[in-house]
N, C-alpha and C positions, 0 to 999 in steps of 0.2 A: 504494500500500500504506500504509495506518495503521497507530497500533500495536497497537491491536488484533488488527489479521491479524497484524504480528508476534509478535506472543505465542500465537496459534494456531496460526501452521506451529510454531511450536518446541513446541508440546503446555504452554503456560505459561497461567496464569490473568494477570489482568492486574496488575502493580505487582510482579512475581515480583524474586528479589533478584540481583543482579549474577553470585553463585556459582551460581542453578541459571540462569539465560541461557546462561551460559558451558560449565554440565554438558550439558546440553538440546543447546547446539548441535555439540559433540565428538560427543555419541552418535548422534546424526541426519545430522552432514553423515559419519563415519564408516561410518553405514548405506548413504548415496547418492551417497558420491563416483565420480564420473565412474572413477576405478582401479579402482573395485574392480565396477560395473557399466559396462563398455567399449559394450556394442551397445544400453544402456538410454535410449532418448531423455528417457523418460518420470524417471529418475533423474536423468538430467542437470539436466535444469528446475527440479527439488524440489530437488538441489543449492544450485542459483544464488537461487532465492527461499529459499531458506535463510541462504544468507549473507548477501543483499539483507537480509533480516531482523531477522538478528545484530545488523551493522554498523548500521543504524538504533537499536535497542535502545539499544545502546555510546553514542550521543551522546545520549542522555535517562538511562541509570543508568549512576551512578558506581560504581568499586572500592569505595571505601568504606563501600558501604553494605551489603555483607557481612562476617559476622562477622570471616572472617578479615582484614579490609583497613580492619578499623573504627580503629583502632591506627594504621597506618602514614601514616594523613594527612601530607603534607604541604604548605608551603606553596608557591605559585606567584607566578610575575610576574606572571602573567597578571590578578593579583586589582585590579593598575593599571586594569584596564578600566572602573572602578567608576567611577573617576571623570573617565574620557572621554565626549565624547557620541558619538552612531552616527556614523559617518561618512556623508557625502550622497551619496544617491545620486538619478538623475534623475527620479522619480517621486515622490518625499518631500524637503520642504525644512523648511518650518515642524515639524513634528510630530515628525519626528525628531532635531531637535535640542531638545525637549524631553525625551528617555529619559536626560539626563544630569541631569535636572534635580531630580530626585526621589531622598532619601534612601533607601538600603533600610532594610527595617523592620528588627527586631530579632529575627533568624534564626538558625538553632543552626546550629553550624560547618558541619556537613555541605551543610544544606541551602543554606549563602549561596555554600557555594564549586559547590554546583550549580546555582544561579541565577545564577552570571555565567560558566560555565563552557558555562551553555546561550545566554548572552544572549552570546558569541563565537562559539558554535556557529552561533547565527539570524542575526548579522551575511553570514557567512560566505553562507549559503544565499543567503541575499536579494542579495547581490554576484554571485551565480553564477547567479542567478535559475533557481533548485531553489524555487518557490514549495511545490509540494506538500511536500517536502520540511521545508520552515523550519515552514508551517500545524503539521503534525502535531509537530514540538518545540516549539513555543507552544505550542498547545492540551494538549500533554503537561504542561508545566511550570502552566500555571494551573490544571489539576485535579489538583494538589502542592500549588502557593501559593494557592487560590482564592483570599485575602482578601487577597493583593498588590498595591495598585493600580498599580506601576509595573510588573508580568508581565502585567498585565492591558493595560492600554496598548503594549505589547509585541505583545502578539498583535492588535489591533485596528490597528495599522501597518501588522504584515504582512497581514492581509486586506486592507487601502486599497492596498497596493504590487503585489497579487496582483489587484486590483480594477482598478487602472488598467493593469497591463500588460496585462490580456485586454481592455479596451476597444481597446488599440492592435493588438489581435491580432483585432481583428471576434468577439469571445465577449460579444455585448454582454449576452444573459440569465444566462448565467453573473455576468458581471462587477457587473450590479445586486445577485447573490447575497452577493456578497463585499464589497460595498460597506455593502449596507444590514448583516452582520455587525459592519462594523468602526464604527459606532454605535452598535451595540446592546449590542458589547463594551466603550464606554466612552464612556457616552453624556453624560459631562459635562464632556469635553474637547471644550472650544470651538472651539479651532484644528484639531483633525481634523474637526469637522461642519462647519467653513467650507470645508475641502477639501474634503472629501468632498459638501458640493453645491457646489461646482463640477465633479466629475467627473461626479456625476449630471444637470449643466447639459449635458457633450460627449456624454453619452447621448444626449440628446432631440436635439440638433442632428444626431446619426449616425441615432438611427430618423425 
């Protein structure tokens, strides 16, 4: 599921605001909760891809960014993260210790505390290797920040860590898919095209 489809089970256009997410999905999972439809299998499902939905939603739009919750910002620890690098993990060594390396740009409050609030979130995925998962909050936040080059090398990681685990998973056409992305999302980082043809090297040795 992308966010796309999430914002179509909830009947939302896309980029919709935190408060009608949250409206959307009261009146809808209210319509289809399992209590109130007991023998509806068909209810039950729309249920669950409903909340599947939500909860995706929730880690790409912040409170804040509704009227009501525009005010109560507060500050986090979390905002330390900024100046950590990723932690390593098996399939990224070089490249990912460069996401610390790069200053954020000069971002209005809102949107830097949801650029590192999503770059904890992508951490997280890619540890749990929720690949589809992490894809779609990249690609979420770069069509926010287009002009970010450090969201933008953010998301070209996670296609190369999504790209090498399906090579180790025999998805070798797939994994050239996600490979040859993660170039073309950030094609002037040197240290990811040296990886990334060496992974396209264990390709040709596997076909």
């Amino acid at each position: 599921m992308d966010l796309g489809d999430c914002y179509r089970l909830l009947g939302l256009r896309s980029g919709a605001s935190f408060a009608d997410i949250k409206a959307s999905y009261r009146r809808l999972a209210q319509q289809y909760h399992p209590d109130i439809n007991p023998d509806d299998n068909k209810a039950k499902d729309k249920f669950i891809a409903l909340t599947e939905a939500y909860k995706l939603l929730l880690t790409v739009v912040l409170p804040e960014e509704s009227a009501e919750h525009s005010t109560q910002v507060s500050t986090s620890g979390r905002d330390d993260a900024k100046a950590t690098q990723w932690q390593k993990t098996p399939v990224t060594t070089v490249t990912s210790q460069q996401l610390g390396k790069l200053k954020p740009p000069n971002l209005l409050e809102i949107e830097e505390r949801l650029k590192w609030k999503t770059y904890e979130q992508l951490q997280r995925f890619l540890q749990e290797r929720r690949f589809p998962q992490a894809i779609a909050l990249a690609e979420a936040l770069v069509a926010r920040l287009s002009t970010d080059a450090e969201v933008r090398q953010w998301l070209a990681i996670a296609y190369q860590i999504w790209g090498q685990a399906l090579i180790t998973e025999n998805q070798l056409l797939k994994a050239r898919i996600y490979l040859k992305k993660a170039l073309k999302t950030d094609p002037h980082n040197k240290t990811l095209w040296y990886e990334v043809q060496r992974d396209f090297q264990r390709l040709e040795q596997i076909f």
